[in-house]
N, C-alpha and C positions, 0 to 999 in steps of 0.2 A: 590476499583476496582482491579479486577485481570486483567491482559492481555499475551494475547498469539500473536506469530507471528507465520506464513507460510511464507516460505522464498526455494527459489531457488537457486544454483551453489553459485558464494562464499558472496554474498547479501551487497556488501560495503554500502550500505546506511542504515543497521541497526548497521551495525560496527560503522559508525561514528555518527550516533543516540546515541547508548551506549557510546561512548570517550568523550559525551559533556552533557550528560545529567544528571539530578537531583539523588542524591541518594534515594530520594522519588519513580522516575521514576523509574530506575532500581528496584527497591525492589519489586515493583508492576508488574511488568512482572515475568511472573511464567514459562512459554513454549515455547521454538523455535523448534518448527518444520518443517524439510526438508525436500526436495523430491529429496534428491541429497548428497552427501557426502560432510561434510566440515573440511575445513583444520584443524589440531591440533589446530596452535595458536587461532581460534576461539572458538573452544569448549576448551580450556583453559580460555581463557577468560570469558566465559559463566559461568564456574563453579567458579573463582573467583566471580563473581557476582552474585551466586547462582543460575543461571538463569540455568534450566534442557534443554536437548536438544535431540529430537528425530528425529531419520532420518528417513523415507520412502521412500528408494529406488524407483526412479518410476519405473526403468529397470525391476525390479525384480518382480513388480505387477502381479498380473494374469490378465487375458483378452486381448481380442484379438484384442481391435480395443482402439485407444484415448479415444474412449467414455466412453469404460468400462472400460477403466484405472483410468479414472480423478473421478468414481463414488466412486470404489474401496476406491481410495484417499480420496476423500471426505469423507468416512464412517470412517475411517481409522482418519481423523484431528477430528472431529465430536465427536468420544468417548473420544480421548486424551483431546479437550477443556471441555468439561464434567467431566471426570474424574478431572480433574485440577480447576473445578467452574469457569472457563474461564467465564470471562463480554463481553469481545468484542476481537476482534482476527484482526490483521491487517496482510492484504497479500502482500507480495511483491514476491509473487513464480508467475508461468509462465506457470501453466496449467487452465483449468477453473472447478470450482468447482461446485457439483451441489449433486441433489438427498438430503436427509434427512436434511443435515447440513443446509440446504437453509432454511427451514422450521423452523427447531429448534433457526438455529442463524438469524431469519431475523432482518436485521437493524442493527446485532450485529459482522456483517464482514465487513471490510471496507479496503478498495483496493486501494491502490497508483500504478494510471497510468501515464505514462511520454508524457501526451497528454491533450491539451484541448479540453474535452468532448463536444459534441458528435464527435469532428471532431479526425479520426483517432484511432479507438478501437484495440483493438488484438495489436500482437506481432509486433516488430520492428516499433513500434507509431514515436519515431523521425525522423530514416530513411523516414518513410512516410510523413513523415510534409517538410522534409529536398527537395526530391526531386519532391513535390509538385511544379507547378508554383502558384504564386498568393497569400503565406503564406507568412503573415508580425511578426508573435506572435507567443511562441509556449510556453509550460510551461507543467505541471502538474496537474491531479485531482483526488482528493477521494472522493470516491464514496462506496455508501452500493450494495455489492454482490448481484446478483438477476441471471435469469436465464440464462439472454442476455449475449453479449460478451460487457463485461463496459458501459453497459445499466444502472446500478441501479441509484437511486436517488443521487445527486452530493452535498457534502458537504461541499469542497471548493477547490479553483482552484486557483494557482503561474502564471506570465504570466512573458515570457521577449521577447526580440525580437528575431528572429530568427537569427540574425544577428552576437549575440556574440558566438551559435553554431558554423556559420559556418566560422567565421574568426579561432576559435580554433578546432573544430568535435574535442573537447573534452565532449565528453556527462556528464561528472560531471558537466557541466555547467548550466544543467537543473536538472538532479538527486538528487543532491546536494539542491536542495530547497526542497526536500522534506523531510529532516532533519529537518527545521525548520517550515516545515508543521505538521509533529509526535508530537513534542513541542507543539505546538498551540492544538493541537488534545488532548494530554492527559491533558492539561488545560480545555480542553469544556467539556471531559468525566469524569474528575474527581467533577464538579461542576454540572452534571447533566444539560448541557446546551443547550442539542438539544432537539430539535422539530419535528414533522411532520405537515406540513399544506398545506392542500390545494395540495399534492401530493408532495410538496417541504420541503425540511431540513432548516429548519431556528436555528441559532444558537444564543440565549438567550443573551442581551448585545452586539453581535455584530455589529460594525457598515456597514450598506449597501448604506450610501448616496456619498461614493469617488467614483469616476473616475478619471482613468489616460491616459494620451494620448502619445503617442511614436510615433517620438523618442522627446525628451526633447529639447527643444529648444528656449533658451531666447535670445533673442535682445539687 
């Protein structure tokens, strides 16, 4: 498998993706692509690990309106994963993509949002969980790219209380799990392990009969 990323401003959760991850893993991502300029030390590091890295200015796009920005964009990630034989492209940037790419890569983009789907889509998903009344849980989901705003079909979901957010509003406290969501991901994708069924992502060997209940509490 090849893989490429979409990534936004300075993207810590791919940084610490690659600080822990497999030399197999690393070797197999081929492209990081920006829409935003990143720091030296990261694109040093990219290129110890061979990994190419192209920026796309979103500032600099033509068009006049987000829409035609993010189209742009999109055509723009589209030829670079192409060009690259890109299998599947994971986004953690912060515009929405759409137009061609949707088509050519369906099921083949997959999006880590800092929210449990459907509740809370678009931008600033914590803050929104955060000063919700009535939110006992809040975690993470990936999901395959469709036209919607984190609408596409859900692959799988982190959950923790909302509780150890708000004792720290340290947001690495949720972010942070989706490091070892990436893990689990290129384990499913490298064995060919998803499905579609029935309009839902089933993943091949994995177990669906646990439930957990919070907060944990023995007698």
């Amino acid at each position: 498998m090849k893989y490429g990323f979409y990534i936004s401003g300075k993207s810590s959760r791919l940084l610490k993706f690659l600080q822990q991850a497999t030399i197999d893993d690393i070797s197999s991502i081929k492209i990081v692509i920006s829409d935003y300029k990143i720091n030296e030390s990261f694109k040093d590091l990219l290129t110890d690990y061979q990994i190419d890295c192209v920026v796309l200015n979103y500032l600099e796009l033509d068009g006049s309106s987000n829409k035609e920005k993010n189209l742009i964009l999109s055509d723009k990630i589209q030829k670079i994963l192409m060009d690259y034989k890109i299998d599947y492209c994971f986004s953690l940037g912060s515009h929405l993509l759409g137009g061609e790419l949707l088509e050519n890569y369906k099921n083949r983009l997959i999006n880590l949002h800092p929210a449990i789907l459907p509740m809370f889509p678009g931008l600033k998903a914590v803050d929104q969980a955060a000063e919700k009344d009535n939110i006992f849980v809040v975690g993470n989901t990936a999901h395959f790219i469709d036209e919607g705003m984190d609408t596409g079909m859900i692959i799988m979901q982190s959950v923790i209380p909302l509780k150890l957010f708000l004792d720290t509003k340290d947001y690495d406290v949720i972010l942070d799990m989706q490091v070892e969501m990436l893990n689990r991901l290129f384990k499913i994708l490298n064995r060919d392990a998803l499905r579609i069924e029935n309009g839902r992502v089933v993943i091949n060997g994995a177990d669906y009969s646990k439930g957990y209940i919070f907060p944990d509490y023995n007698i």
